[in-house]
Backbone and ligand atoms as CSV (ligand in chain L), in Angstrom:
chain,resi,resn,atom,element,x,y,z
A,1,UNK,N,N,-1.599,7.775,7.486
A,1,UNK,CA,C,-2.307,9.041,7.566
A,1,UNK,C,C,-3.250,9.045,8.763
A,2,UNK,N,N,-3.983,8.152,9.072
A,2,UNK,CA,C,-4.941,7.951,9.965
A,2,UNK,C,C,-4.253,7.852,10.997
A,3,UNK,N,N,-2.958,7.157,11.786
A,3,UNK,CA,C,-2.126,7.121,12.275
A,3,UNK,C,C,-1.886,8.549,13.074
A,4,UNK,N,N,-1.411,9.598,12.012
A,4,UNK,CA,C,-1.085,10.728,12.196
A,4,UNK,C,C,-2.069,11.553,12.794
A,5,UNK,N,N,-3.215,11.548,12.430
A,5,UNK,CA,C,-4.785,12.358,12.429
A,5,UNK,C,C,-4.515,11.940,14.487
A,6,UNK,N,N,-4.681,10.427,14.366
A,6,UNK,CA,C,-5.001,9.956,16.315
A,6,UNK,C,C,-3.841,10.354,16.748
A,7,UNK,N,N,-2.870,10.840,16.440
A,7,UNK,CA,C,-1.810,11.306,17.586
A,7,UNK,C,C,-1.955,12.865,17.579
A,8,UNK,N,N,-2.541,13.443,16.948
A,8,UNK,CA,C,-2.376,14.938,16.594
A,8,UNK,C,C,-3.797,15.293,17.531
A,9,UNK,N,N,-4.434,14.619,17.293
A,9,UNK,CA,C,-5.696,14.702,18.862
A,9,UNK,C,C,-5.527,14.355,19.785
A,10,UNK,N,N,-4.479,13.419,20.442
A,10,UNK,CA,C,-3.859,12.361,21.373
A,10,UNK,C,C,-2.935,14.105,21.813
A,11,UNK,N,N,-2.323,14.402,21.272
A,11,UNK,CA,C,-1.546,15.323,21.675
A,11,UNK,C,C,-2.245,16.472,21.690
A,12,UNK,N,N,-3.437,16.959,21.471
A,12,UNK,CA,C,-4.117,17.679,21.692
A,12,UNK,C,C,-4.839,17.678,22.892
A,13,UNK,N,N,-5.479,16.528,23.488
A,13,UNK,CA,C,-5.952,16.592,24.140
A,13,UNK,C,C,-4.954,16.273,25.626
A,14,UNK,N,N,-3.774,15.851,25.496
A,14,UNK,CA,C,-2.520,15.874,26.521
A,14,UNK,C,C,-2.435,17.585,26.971
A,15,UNK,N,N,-2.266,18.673,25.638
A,15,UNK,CA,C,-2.149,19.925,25.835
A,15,UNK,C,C,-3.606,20.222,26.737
A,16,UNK,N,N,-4.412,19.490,26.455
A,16,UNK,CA,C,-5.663,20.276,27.588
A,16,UNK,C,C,-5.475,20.000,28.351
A,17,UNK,N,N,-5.111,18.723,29.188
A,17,UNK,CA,C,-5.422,18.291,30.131
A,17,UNK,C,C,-4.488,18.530,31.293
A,18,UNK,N,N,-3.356,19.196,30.710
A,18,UNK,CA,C,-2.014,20.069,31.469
A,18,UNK,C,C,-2.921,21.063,31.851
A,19,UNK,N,N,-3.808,21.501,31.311
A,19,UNK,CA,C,-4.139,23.382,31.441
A,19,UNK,C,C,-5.508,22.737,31.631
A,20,UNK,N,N,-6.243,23.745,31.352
A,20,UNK,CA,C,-7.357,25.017,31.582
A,20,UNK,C,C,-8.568,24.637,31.371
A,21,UNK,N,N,-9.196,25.741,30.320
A,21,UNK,CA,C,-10.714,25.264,30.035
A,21,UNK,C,C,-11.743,24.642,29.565
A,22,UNK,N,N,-12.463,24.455,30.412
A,22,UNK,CA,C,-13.700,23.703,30.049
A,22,UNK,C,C,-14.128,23.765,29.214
A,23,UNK,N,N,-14.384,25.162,28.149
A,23,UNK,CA,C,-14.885,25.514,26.859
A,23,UNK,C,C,-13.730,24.865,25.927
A,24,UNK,N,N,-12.316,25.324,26.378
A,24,UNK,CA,C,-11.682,24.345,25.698
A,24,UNK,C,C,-11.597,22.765,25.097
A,25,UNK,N,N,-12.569,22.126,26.293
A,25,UNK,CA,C,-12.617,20.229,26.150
A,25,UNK,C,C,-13.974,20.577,25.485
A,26,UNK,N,N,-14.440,21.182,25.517
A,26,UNK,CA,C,-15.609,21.630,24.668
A,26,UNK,C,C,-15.342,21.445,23.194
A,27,UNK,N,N,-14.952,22.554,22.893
A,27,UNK,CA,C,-14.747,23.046,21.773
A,27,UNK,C,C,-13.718,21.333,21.278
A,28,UNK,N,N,-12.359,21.047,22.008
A,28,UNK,CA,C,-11.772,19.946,21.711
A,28,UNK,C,C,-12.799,19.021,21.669
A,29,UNK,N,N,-13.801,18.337,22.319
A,29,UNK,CA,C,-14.520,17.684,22.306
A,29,UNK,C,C,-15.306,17.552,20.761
A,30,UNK,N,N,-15.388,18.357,20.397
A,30,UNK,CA,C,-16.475,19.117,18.700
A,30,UNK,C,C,-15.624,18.954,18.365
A,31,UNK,N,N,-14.325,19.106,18.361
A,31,UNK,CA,C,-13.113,18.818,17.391
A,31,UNK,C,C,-12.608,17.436,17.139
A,32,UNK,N,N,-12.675,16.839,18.131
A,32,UNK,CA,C,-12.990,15.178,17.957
A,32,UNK,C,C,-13.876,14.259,17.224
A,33,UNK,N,N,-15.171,15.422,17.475
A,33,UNK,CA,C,-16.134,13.932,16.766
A,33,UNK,C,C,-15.974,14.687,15.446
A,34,UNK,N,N,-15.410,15.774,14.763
A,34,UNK,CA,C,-15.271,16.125,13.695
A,34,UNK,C,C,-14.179,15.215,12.750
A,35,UNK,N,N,-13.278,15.345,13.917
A,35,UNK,CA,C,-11.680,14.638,13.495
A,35,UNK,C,C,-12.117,12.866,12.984
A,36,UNK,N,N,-12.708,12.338,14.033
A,36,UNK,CA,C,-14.119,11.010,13.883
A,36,UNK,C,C,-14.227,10.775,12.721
A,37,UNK,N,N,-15.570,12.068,12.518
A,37,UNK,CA,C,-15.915,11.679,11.415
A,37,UNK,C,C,-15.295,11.908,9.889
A,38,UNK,N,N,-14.235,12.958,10.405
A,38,UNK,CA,C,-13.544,13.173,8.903
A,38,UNK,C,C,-12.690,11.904,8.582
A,39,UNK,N,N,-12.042,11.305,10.016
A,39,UNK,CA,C,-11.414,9.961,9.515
A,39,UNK,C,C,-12.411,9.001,9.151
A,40,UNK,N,N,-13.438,8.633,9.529
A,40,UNK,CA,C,-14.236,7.632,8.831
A,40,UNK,C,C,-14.024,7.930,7.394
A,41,UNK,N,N,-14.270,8.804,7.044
A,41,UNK,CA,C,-13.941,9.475,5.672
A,41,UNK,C,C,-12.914,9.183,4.906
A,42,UNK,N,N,-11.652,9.289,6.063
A,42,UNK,CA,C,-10.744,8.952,5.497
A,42,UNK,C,C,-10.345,7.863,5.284
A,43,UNK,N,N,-10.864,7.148,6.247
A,43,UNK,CA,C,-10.317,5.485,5.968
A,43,UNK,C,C,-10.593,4.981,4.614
A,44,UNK,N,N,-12.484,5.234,4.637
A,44,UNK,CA,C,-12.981,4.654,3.366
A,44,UNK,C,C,-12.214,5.058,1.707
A,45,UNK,N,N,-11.909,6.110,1.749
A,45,UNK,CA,C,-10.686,6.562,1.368
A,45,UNK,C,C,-9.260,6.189,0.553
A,46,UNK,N,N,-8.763,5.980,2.101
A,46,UNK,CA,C,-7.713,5.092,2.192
A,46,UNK,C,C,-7.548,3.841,1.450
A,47,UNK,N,N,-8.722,3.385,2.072
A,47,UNK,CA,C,-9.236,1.741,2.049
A,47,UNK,C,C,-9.102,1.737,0.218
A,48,UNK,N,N,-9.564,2.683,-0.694
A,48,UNK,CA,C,-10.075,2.491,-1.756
A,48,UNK,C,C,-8.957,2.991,-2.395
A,49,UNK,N,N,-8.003,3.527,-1.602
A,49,UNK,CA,C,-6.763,3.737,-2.616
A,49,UNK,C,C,-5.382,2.977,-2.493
A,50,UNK,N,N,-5.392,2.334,-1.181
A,50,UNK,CA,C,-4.298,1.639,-0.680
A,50,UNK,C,C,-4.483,-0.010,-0.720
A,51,UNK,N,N,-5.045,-0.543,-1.863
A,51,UNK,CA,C,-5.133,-2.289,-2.085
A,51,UNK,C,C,-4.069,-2.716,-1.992
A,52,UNK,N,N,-3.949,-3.549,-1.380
A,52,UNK,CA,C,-2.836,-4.584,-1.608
A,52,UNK,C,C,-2.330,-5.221,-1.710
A,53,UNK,N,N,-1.902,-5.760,-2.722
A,53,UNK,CA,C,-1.463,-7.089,-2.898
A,53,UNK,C,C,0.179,-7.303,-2.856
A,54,UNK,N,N,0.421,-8.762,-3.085
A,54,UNK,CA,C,1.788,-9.727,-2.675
A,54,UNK,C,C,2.364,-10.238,-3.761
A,55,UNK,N,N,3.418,-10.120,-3.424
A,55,UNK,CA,C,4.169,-11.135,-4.899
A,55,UNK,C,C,5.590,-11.501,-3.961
A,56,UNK,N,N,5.561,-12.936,-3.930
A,56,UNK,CA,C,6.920,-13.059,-3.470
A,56,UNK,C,C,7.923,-13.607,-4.341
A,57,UNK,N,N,8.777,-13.540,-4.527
A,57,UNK,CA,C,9.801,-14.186,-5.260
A,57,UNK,C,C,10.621,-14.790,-4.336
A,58,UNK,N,N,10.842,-16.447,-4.229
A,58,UNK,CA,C,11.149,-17.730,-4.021
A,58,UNK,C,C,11.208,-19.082,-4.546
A,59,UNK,N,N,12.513,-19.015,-4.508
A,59,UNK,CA,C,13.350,-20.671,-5.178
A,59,UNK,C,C,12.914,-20.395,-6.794
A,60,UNK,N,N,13.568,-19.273,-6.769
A,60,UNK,CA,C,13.545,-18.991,-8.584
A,60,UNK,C,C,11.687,-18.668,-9.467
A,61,UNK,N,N,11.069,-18.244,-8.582
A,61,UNK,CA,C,9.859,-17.872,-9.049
A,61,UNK,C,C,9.086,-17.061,-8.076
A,62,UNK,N,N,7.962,-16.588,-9.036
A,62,UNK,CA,C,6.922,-15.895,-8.236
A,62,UNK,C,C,6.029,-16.539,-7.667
A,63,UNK,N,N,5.502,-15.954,-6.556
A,63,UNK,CA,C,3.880,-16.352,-5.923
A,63,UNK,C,C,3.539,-15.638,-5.322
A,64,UNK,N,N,1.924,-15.449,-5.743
A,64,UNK,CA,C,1.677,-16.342,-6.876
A,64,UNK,C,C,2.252,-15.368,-8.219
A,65,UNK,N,N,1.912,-17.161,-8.977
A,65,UNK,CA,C,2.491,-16.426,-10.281
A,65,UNK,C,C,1.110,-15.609,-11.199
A,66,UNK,N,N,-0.082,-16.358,-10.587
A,66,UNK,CA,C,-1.280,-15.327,-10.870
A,66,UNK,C,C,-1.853,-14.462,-9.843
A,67,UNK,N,N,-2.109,-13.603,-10.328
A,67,UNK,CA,C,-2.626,-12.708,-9.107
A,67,UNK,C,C,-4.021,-11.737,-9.994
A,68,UNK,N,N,-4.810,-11.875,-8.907
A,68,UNK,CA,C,-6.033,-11.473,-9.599
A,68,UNK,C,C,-6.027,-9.926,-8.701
A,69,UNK,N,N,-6.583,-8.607,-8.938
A,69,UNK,CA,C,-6.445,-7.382,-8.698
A,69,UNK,C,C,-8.072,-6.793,-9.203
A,70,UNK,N,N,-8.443,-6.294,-8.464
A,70,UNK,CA,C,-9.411,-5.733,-8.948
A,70,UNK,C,C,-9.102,-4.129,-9.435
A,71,UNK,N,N,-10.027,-3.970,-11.031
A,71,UNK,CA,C,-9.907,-2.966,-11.814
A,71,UNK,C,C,-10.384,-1.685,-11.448
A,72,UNK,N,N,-9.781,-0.837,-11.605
A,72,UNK,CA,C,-10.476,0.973,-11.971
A,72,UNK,C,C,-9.584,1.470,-10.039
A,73,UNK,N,N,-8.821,0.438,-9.261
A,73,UNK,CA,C,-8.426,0.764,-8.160
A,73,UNK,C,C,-6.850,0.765,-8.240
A,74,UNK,N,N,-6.149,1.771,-7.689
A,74,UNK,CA,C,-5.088,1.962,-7.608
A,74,UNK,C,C,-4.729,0.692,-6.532
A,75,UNK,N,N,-3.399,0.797,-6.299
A,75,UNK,CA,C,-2.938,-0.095,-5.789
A,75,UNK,C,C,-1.555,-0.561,-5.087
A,76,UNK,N,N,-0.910,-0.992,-3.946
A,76,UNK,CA,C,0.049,-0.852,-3.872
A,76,UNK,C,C,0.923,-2.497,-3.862
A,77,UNK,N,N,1.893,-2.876,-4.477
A,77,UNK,CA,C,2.334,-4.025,-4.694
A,77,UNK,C,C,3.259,-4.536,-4.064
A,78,UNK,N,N,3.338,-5.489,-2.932
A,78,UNK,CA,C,4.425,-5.676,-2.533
A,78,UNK,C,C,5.360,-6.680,-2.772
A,79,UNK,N,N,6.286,-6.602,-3.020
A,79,UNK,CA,C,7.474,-7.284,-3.931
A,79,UNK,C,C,8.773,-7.964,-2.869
A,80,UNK,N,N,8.483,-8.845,-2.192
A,80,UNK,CA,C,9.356,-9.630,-1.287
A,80,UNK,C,C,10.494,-10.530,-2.080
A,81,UNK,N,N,11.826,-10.332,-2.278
A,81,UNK,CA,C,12.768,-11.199,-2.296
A,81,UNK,C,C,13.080,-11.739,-1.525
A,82,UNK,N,N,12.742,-13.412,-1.220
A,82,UNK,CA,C,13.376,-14.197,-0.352
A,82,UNK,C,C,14.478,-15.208,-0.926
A,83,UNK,N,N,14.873,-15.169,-2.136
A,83,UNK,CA,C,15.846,-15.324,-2.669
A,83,UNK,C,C,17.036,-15.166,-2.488
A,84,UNK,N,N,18.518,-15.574,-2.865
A,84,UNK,CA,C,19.813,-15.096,-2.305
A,84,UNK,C,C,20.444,-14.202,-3.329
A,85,UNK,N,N,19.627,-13.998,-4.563
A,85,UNK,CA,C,20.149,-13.482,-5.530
A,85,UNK,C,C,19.162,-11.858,-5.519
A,86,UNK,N,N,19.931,-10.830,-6.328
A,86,UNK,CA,C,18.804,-9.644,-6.883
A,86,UNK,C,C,17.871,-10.185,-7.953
A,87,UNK,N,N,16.798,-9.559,-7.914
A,87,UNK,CA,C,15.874,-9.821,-9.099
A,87,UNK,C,C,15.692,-8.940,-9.542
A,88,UNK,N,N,15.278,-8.474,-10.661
A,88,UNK,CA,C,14.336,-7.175,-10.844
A,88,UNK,C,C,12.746,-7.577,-11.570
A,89,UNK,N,N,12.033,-7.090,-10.554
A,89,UNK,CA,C,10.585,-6.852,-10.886
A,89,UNK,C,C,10.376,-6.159,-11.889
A,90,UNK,N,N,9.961,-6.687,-13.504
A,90,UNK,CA,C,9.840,-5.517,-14.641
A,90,UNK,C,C,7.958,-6.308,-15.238
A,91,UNK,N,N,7.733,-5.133,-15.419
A,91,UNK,CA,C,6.805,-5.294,-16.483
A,91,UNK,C,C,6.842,-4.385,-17.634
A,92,UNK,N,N,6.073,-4.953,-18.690
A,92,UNK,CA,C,6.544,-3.593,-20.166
A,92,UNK,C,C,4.663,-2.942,-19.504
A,93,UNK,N,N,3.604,-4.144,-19.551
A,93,UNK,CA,C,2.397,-3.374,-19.970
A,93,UNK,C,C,2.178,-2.301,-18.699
A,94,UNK,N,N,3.073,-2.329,-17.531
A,94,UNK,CA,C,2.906,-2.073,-16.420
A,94,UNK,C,C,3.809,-0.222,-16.013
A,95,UNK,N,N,4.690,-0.524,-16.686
A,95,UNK,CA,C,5.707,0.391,-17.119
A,95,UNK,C,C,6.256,0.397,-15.970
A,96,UNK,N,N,7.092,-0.743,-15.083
A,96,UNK,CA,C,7.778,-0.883,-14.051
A,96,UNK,C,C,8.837,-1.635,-13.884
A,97,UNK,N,N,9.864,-1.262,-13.251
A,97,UNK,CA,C,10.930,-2.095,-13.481
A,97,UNK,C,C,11.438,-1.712,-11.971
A,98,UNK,N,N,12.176,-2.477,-11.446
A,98,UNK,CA,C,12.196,-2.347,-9.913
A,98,UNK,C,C,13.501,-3.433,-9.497
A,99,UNK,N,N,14.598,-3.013,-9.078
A,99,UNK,CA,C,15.246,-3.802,-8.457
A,99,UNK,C,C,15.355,-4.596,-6.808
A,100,UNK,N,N,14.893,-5.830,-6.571
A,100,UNK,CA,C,15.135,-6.020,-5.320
A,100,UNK,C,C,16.145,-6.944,-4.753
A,101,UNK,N,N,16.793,-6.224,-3.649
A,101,UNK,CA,C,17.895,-6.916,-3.196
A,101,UNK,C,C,17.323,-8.393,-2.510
A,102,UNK,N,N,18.398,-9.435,-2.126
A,102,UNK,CA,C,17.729,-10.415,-1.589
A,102,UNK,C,C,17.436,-10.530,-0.111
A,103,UNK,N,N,16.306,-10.440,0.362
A,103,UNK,CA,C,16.000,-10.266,1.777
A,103,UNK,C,C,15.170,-8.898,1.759
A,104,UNK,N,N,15.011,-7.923,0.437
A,104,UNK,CA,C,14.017,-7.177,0.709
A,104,UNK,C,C,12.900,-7.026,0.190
A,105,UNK,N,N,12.042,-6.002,0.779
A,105,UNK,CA,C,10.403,-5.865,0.475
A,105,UNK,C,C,10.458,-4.549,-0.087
A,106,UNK,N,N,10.370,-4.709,-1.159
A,106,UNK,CA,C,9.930,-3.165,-1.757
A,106,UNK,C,C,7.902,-3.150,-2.521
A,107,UNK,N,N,7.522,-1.450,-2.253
A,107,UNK,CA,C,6.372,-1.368,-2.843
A,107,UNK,C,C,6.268,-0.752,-3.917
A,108,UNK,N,N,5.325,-1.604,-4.736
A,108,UNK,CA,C,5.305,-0.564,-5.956
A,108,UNK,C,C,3.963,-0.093,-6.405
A,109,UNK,N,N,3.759,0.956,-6.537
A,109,UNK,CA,C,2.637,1.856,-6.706
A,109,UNK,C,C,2.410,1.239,-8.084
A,110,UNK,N,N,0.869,0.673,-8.345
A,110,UNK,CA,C,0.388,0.567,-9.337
A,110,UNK,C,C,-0.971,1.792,-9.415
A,111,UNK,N,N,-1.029,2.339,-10.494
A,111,UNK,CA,C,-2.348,3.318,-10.958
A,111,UNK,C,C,-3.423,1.956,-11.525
A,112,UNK,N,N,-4.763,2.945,-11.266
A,112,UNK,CA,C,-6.304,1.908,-11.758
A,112,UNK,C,C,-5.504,1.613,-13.029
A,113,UNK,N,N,-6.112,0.117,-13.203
A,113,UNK,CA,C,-6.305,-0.715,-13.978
A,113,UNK,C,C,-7.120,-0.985,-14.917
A,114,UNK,N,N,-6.706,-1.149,-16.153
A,114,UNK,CA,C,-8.219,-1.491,-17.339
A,114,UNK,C,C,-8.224,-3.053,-16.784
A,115,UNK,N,N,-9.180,-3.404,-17.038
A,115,UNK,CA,C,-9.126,-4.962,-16.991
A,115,UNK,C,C,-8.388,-5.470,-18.056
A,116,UNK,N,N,-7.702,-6.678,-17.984
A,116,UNK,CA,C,-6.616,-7.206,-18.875
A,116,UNK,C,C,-5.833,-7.971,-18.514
A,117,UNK,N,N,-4.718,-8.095,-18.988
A,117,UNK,CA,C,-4.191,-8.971,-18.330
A,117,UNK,C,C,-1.917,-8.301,-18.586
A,118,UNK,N,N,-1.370,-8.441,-16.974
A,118,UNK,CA,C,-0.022,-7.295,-16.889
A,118,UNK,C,C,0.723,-8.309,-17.172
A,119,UNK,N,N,1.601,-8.842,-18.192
A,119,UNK,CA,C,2.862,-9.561,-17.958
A,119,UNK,C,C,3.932,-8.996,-17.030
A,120,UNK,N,N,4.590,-9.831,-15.880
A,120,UNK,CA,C,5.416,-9.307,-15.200
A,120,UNK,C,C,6.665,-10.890,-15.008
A,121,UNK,N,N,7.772,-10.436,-14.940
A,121,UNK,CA,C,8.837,-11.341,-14.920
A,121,UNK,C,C,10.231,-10.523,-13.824
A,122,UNK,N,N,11.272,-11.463,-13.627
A,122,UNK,CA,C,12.524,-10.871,-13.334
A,122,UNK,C,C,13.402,-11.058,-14.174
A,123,UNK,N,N,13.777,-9.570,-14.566
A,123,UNK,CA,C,14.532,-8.852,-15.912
A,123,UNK,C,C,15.809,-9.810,-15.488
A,124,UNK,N,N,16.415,-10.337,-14.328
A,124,UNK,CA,C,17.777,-10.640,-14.098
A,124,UNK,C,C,17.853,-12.277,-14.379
A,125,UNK,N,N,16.354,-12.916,-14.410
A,125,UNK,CA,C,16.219,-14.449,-15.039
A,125,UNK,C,C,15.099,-14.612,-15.841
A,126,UNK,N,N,15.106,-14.388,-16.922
A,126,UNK,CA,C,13.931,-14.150,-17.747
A,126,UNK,C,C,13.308,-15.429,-17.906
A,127,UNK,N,N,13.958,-16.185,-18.362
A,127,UNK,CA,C,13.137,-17.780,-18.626
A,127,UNK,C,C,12.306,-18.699,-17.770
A,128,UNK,N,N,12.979,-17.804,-16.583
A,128,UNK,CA,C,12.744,-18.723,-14.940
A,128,UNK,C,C,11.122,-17.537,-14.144
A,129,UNK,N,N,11.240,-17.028,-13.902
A,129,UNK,CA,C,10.561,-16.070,-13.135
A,129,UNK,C,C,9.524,-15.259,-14.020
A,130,UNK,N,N,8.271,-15.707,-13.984
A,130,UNK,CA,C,7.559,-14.804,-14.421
A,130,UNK,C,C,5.907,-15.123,-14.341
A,131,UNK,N,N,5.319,-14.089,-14.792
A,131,UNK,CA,C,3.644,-14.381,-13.873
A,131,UNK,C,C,2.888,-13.550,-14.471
A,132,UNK,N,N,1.643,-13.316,-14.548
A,132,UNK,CA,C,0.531,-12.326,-14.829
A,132,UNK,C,C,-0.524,-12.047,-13.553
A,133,UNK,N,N,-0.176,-10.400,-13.642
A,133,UNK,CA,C,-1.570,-9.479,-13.001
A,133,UNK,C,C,-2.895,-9.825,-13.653
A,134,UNK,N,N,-3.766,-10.538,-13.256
A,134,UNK,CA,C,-5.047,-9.780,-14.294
A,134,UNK,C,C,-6.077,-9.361,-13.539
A,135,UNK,N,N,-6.296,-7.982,-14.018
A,135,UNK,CA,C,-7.443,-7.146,-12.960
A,135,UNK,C,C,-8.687,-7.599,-14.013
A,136,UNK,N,N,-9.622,-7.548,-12.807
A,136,UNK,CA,C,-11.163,-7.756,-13.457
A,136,UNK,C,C,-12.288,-6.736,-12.691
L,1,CU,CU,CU,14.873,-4.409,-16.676
């Protein structure tokens, strides 16, 4: 998102600088430190909605197989198979189930957290693969 915001002024200010007026870099100018400060805004934002954490799955398990998450924050999970086999990423308390091929990275959107503790395993080796979230 923030990404998007600096090219959309980046290309704004390319369109001035082809042309014209001064009131224009003006006015663009006020539109910048606005754009500024609305992204500061946004980052913090961002920052507080886009956590993220890792889980890799390798040589028949997770890591880590604990993972600590902090509570009441959404979150995004990333789920690396470096394995030669599919796994699937399931949890029941989590309400997720996720297939990954071997060699890929998929994300999975977790919503805030009560504190507790998420059982998570791979549905495709149950006995072998498995770990707990616990947010605090
Ligand atoms: Cu399953």
């Amino acid at each position: 998102m923030q990404l998007r915001i600096i090219l959309i002024i980046i290309r704004g200010m390319t369109r001035i600088s082809n042309g014209i007026h001064k009131i224009a870099i003006g006015a663009l100018t006020a539109g910048l430190m606005g754009g500024l400060i609305g992204m500061t805004g946004l980052t913090s934002v961002a920052r507080a909605d886009d956590a993220q954490t890792q889980l890799t799955f390798t040589k028949g398990h997770f890591e880590p197989a604990k993972l600590d998450v902090a509570a009441g924050t959404p979150m995004k999970l990333t789920v690396i198979n470096e394995g030669d086999s599919a796994i699937e990423f399931e949890s029941f308390e989590l309400n997720r189930e996720r297939v990954v091929q071997p060699g890929q990275t998929i994300t999975v959107k977790l919503p805030k957290l009560d504190p507790g503790q998420y059982h998570f395993f791979d549905d495709f080796h149950h006995e072998v693969a498995q770990g707990t979230i616990t947010a605090r």
